[in-house]
C-alpha positions in Angstrom: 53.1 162.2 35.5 54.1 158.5 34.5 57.6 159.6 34.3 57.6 160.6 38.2 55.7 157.9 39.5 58.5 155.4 37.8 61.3 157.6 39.2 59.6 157.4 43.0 59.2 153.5 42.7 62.9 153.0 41.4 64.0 155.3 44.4 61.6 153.7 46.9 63.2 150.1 45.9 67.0 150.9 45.5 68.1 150.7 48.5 66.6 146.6 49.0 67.7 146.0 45.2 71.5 147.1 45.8 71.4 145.1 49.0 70.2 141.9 47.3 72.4 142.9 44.5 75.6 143.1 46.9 74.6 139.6 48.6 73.9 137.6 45.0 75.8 139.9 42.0 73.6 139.4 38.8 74.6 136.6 36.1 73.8 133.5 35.5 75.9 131.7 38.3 74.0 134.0 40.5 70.8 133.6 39.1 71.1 129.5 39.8 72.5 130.0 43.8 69.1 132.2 44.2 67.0 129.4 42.5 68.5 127.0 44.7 68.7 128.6 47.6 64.8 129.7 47.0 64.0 126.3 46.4 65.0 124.8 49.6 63.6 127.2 52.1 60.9 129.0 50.3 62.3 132.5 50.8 65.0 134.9 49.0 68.5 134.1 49.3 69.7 137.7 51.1 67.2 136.5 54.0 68.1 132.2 54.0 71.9 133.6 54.3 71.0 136.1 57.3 68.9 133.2 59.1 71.4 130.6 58.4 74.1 132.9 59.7 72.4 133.4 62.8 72.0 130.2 64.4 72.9 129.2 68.1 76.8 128.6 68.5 78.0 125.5 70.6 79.7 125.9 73.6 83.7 125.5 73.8 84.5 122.1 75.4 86.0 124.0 79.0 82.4 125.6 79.6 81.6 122.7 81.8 84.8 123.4 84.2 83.6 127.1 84.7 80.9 125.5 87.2 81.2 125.7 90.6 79.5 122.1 91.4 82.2 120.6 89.4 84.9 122.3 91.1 83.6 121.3 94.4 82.7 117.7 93.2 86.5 117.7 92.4 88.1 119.2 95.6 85.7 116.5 97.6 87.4 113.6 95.8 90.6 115.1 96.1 90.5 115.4 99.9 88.8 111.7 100.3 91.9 110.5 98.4 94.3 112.4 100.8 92.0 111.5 103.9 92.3 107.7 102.4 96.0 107.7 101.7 96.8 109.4 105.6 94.6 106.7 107.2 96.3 103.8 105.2 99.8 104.6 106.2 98.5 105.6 110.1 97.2 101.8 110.0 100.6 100.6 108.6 102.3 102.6 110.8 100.6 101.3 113.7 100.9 97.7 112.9 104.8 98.0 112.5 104.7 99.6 115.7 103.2 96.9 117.4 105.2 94.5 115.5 108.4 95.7 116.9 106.8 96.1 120.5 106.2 92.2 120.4 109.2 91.2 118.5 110.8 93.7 121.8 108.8 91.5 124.4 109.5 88.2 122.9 113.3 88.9 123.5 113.2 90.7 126.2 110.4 88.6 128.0 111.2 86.0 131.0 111.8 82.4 130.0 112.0 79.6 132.6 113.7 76.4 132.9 112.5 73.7 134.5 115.0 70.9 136.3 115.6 68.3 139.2 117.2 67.6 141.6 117.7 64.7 144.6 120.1 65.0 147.6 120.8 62.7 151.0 118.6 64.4 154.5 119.4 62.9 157.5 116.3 62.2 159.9 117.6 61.3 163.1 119.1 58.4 162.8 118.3 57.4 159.2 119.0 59.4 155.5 116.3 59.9 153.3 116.6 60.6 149.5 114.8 64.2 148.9 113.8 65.3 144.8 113.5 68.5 144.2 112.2 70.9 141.2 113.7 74.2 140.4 112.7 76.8 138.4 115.4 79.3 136.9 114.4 82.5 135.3 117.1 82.8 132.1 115.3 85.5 130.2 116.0 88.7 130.3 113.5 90.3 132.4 111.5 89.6 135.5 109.1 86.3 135.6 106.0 86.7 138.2 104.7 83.3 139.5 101.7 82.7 139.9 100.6 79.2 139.9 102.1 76.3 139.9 100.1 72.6 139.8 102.2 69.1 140.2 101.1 65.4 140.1 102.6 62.0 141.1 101.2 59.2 139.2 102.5 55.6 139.1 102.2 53.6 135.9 102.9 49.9 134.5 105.2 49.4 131.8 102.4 50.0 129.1 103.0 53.6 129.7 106.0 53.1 126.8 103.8 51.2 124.2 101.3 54.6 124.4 103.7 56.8 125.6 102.5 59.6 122.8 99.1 59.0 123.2 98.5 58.2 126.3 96.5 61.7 128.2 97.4 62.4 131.4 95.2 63.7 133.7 95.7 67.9 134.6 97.7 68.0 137.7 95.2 68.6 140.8 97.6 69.3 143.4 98.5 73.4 143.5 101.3 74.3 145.6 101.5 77.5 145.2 100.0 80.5 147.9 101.4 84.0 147.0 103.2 85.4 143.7 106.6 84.7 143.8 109.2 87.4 141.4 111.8 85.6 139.9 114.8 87.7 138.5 116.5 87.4 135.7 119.3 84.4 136.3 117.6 83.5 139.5 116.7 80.0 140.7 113.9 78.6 142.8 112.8 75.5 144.4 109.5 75.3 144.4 108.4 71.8 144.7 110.2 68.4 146.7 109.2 64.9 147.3 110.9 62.1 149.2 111.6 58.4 148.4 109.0 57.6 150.5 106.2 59.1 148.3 107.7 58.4 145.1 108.7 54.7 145.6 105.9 53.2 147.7 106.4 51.3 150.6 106.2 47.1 149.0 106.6 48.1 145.7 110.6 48.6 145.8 111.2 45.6 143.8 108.9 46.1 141.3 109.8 49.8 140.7 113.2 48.5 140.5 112.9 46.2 137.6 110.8 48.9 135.6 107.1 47.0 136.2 106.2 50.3 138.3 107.2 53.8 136.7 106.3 57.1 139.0 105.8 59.8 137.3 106.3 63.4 138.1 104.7 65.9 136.0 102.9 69.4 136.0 103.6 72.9 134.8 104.7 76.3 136.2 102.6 79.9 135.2 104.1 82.8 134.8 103.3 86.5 134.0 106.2 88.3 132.6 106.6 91.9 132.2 104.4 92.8 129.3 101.7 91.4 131.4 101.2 88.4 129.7 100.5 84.9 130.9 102.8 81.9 130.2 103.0 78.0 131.0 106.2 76.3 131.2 105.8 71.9 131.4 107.9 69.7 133.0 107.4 65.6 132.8 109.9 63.8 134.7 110.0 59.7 134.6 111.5 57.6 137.5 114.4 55.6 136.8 114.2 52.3 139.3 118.3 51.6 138.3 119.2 54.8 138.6 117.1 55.7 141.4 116.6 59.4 140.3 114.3 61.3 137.8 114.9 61.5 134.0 113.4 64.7 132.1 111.5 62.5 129.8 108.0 62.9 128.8 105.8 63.0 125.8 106.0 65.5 122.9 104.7 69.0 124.0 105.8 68.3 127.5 109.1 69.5 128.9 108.8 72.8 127.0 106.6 76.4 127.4 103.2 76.3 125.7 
């Protein structure tokens, strides 16, 4: 009787001692690995190496890509980039454009010149001295008039000593009615005055020797064919000696603006 009850223990507990046996072999380096193994987690060492074997794994470093919100995070930047890149070289693109169209109008625009003129008229039975201003288109393209504004003003001689500081009043006197087209290499007169006007009746002597200077100044606008607006000067000083008009004037005068 005690022999069986021995023989059904041994072959009730075989199986879990060979197990045990398999994981830690017996002898005395196995003996220690059980003791410390026991001792730091309170249990037997076949069931520490089974927990410890099946703790959570870490994810491979790529996991994150298989995510659809990154991919579309990614694709959105892309696009903004391209999106970016296609509006900077539109806007460059465009500004060389228009730099070329003006650098084009600039050369091909209508410039005018501005110059005088006097010449003998016979009234009856007396000749008169007649100045006269012309304009001549030398650009390249058609100049539209459209205003033109003169003044005659008579000065002493300190008109020299504040010659380039002096400020002359706007012309008030406009000549002009209806747009006048001006071709390329065309010339107009567009503005006369006799000696009478210009050297007043008692002052001959005086205008003579220099003590009384007219002056004959103003400016021409012009459209040319770009549509933009443009003012050419003129400033024209009597010469009493000479009895005719120099193109003299102060700086800025005598040129487009």
């Amino acid at each position: 009787m005690l022999r069986g009850s021995a023989a059904a223990v041994f072959i009730l507990f075989f199986p879990i001692g060979s197990f045990c046996q398999q994981s830690s072999p017996i002898g005395p380096s196995s003996q220690q690995t059980v003791v410390s193994t026991a001792s730091s987690c309170d249990r037997p060492a076949c069931c520490c190496a089974t927990a410890a074997s099946s703790g959570p794994s870490q994810a491979p470093w790529y996991a994150t890509l298989e995510r659809p919100d990154w991919w579309v995070a990614i694709i959105a930047t892309l696009t903004g980039l391209a999106v970016a890149w296609q509006s900077f070289e539109t806007r460059r693109a465009t500004q060389a454009m228009r730099a070329s169209n003006r650098a084009t109008a600039q050369s091909q625009r209508a410039r005018l010149s501005i110059h005088h003129e006097h010449r003998e008229i016979q009234f009856g039975s007396r000749k008169e001295r007649v100045f006269q201003l012309f304009a001549r288109n030398f650009g390249l393209s058609i100049a539209e008039i459209i205003e033109i504004d003169t003044k005659l003003a008579h000065f002493g001689p300190e008109v020299f000593e504040h010659f380039e500081t002096m400020d002359f009043a706007d012309p008030t006197s406009n000549i002009f009615s209806e747009p006048k087209i001006l071709s390329p290499g065309d010339r107009w007169m567009f503005a006369d005055l006799t000696m009478g006007a210009v050297v007043e009746p008692g002052c001959e002597s005086e205008t003579e020797a220099g003590r009384r200077i007219p002056v004959w100044y103003g400016w021409v606008k012009f459209r040319d064919f770009a549509g933009d607006v443009h003012r050419r000067k003129f400033f024209f000083m009597y010469s009493g000696r000479e009895q005719t008009f120099l193109e003299v004037g102060p700086r800025g005068w005598n040129l487009e603006d």
